[in-house]
C-alpha positions in Angstrom: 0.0 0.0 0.0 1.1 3.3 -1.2 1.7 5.6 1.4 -0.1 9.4 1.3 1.4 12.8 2.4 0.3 16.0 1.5 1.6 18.4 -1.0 4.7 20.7 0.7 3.0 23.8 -1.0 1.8 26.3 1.4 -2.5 26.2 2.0 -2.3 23.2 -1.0 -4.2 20.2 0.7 -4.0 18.1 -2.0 -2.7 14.2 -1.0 0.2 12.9 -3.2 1.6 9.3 -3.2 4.9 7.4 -3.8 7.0 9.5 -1.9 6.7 12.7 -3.9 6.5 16.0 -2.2 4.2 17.7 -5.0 0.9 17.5 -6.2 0.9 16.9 -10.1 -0.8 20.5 -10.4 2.5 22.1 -8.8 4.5 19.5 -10.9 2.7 20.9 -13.8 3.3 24.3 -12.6 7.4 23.4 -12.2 7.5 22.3 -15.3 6.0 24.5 -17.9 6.9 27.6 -16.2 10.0 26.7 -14.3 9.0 28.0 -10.7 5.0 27.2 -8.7 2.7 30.5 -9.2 2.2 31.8 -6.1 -1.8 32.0 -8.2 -3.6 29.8 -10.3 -6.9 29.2 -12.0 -7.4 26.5 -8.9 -7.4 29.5 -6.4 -10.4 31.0 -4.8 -10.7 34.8 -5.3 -9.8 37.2 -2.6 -12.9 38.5 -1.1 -13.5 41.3 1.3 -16.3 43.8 2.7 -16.0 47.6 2.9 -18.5 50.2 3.1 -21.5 47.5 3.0 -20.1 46.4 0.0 -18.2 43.1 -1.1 -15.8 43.1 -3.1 -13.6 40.2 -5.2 -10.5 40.3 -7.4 -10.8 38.7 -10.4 -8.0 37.1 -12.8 -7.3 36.0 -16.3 -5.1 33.2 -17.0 -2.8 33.0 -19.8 0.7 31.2 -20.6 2.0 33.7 -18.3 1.1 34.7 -14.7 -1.8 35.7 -13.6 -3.3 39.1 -14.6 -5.4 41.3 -12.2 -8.7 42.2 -14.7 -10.8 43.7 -12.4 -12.5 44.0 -8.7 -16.3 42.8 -8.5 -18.4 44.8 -6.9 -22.0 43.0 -5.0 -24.3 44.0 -2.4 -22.8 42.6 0.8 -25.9 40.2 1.2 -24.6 37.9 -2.0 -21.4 37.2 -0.1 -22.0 33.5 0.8 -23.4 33.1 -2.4 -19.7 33.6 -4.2 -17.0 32.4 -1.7 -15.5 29.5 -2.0 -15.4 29.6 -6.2 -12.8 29.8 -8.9 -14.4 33.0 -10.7 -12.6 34.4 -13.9 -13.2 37.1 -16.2 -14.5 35.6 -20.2 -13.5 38.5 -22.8 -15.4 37.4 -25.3 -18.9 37.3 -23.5 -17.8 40.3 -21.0 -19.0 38.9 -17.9 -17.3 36.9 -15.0 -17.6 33.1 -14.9 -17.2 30.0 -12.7 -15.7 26.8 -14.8 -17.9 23.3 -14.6 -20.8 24.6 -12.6 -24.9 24.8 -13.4 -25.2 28.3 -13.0 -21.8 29.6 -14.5 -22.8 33.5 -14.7 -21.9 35.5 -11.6 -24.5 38.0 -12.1 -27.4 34.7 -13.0 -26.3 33.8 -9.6 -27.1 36.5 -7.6 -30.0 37.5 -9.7 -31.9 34.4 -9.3 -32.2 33.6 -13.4 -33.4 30.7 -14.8 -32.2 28.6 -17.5 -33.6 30.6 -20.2 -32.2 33.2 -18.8 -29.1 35.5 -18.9 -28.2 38.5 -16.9 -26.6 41.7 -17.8 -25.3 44.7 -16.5 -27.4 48.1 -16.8 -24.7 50.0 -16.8 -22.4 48.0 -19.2 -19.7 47.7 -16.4 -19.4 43.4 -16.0 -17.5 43.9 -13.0 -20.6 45.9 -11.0 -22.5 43.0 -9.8 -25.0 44.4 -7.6 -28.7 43.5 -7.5 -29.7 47.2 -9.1 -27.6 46.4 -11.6 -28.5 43.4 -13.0 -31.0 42.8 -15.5 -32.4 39.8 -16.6 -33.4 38.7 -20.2 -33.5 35.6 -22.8 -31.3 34.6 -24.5 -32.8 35.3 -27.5 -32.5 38.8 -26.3 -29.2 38.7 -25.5 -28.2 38.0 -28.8 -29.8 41.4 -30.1 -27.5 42.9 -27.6 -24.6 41.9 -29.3 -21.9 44.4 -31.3 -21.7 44.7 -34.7 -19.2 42.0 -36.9 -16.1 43.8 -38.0 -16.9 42.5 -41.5 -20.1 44.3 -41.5 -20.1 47.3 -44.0 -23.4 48.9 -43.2 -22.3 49.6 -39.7 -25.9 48.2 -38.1 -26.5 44.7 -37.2 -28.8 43.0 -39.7 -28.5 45.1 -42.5 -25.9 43.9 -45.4 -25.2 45.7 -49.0 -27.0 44.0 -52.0 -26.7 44.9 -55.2 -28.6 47.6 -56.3 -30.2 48.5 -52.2 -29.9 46.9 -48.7 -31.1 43.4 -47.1 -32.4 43.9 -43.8 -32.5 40.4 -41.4 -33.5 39.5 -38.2 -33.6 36.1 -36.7 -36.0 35.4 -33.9 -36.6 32.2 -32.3 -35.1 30.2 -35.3 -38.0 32.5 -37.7 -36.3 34.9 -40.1 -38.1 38.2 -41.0 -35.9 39.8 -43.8 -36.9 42.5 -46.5 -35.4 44.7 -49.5 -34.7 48.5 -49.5 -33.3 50.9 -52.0 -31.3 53.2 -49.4 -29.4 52.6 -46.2 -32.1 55.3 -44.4 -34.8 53.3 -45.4 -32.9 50.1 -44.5 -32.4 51.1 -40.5 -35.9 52.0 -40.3 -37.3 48.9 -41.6 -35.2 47.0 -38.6 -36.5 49.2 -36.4 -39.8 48.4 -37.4 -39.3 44.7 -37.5 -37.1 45.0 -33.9 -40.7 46.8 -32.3 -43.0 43.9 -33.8 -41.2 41.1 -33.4 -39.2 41.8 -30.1 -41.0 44.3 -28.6 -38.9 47.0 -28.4 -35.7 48.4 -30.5 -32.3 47.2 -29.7 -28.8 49.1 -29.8 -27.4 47.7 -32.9 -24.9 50.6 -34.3 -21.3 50.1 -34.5 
């Protein structure tokens, strides 16, 4: 029988076997990058309360070490709800994640959403995670809420250059609703129209 000790890395609790002295994340860690990162993606965020706020640091995670993106900001009341995860920030989505859990979305966890659901901040600011600023939509939603493709000429999401006018498109709930106009003017103002009927209310779609 193999006998257990723990890994000789400060706070790491992690048992290890035949006779090493490292886990094989540290190992890993010695390996590729020649020393053991005082941080990792393993790590839980440091978390504290001031003014009746909480607050958490939040990293990326590269080849490199680890980079300080940002410090959350949540009602003090949400604490317990956060501590004790591995939260990171996601570039491309804008918003601060948990990896291999249910509810991955910091701000769909302290909102409450459900699984059709997705939150978003009111004030465009991912990192300000209190309740006031949270808004829940769909997903289908969220998609409208989207920039606009850097291959996109027309400079508004949905509309493309044909020849001879503009195609305007917009995809809801797997249904596309498209049409044909002769100028760009006319163009915008037929999403518009099609954004109010079909979603209820016009989007942000400019570049």
């Amino acid at each position: 029988m193999k006998s257990e000790t723990q890994c000789s890395v400060r706070n790491c609790t992690t048992q290890v076997e035949g006779g090493r002295n490292l886990c094989s994340r540290h190992r890993g860690q010695l390996n590729q990058k020649g020393e053991i990162l005082k941080k990792s993606s393993f790590d839980v965020n440091p978390m504290w309360v001031e003014n009746g706020l909480g607050y958490m640091e939040v990293y990326s995670y590269g080849k490199g070490l680890p980079v300080l993106v940002g410090t959350v900001c949540f009602d003090k009341a949400d604490f317990d709800k956060i501590k004790g995860n591995h939260w990171i920030y996601s570039k491309r989505w804008k918003a601060v994640y948990r990896k291999r859990h249910e509810i991955s979305q910091l701000m769909k966890l302290i909102a409450g959403g459900g699984k059709d659901k997705t939150a978003i901040p009111i004030n465009n600011d991912p990192f300000d995670c209190r309740q006031d600023n949270i808004d829940l939509v769909s997903i289908s939603e969220r998609l409208h809420m989207t920039g606009v493709s850097k291959l996109n000429t027309s400079g508004y999401r949905g509309i493309s250059q044909r020849r001879g006018g503009w195609r305007v498109q917009l995809w809801v709930n797997k249904k596309l609703f498209s049409a044909s106009t002769e100028t760009l003017e006319e163009a915008v103002s037929k999403r518009i129209e099609l954004e109010i009927l079909h979603l209820g209310k016009q989007y942000t779609f400019h570049k």
